[in-house]
N, C-alpha and C positions, 0 to 999 in steps of 0.2 A: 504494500500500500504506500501511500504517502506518507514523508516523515512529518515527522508533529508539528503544527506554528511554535517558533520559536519565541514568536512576539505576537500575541493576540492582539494586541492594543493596535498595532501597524498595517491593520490586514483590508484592503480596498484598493481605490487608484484615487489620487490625488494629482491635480492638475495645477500647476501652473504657468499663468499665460500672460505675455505681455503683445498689445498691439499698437504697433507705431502706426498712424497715417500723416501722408502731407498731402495738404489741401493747398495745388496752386492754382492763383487767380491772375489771368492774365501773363500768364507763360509763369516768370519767375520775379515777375513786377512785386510781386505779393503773397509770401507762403506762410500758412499757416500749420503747424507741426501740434500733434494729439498723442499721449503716449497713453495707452491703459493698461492698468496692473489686473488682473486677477486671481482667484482663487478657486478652483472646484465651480467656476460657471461664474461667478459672483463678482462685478470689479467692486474694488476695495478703494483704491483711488488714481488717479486721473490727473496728467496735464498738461493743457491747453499752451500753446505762447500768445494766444490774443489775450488770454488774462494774466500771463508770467508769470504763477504759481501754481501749483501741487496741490490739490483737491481732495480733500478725504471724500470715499460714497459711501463708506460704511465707518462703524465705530474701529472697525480694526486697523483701518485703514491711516490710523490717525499719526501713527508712530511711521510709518513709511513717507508719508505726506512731509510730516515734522522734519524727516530725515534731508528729504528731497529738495524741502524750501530752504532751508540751511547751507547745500551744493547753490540755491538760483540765488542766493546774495549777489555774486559777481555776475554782472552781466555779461564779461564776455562768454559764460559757461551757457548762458541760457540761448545766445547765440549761436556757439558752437553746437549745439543741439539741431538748432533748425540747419546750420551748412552742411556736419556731418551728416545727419538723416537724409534730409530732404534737394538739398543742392545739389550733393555728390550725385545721388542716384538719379535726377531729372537727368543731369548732363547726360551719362549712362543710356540710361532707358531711351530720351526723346531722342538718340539717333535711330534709335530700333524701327519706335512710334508711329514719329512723325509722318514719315516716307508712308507708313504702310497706312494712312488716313486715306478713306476711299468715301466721297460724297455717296449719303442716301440715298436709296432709289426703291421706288414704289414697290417692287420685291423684295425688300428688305423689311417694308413696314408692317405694323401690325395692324390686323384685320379691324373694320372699324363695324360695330354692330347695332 
């Protein structure tokens, strides 16, 4: 058979997940950078650079938050954040992109009812 849990206490799956987006407006005129933390499905806290802090969404969240606003004192950190995430990779990606941008066409749209 199976040998025995060694630790009952530990026994499931537990996720941790972090989701970076960049939101650009107007190519790279205007980028707005989103990081979210969570837990087993749950974000815990969140943050924005149009607010330049670190967001608790939950109570647990608060000690992470604390942590994180502490690193955005210096602003060039919270800068660095949007160049490293979001600069770097437009550069990157929008030579892929761009090119392969193909105007809509009436077969492509969805059915109207």
């Amino acid at each position: 058979g199976a040998p025995p849990d060694l630790c009952p206490a530990h026994t499931g799956v537990f996720q941790r997940r972090i989701k970076v987006e960049c939101h650009f407006i107007n190519g790279t005129e205007r980028v707005r950078f989103v990081q979210m933390h969570s837990y087993n499905r749950e974000q815990y806290t969140h943050f924005d650079s149009d607010v330049g802090v670190c967001i608790r969404d939950t109570p647990d969240g608060e000690k992470q938050a604390w942590y994180w606003n502490s690193q955005l004192e210096n602003p060039e950190y919270r800068w660095a954040l949007v160049d490293m995430h979001c600069h770097y990779n437009y550069e990157i990606v929008a030579r892929f992109l761009v090119s392969r941008r193909v105007p809509p066409s009436p077969s492509q749209s969805l059915p109207v009812h």
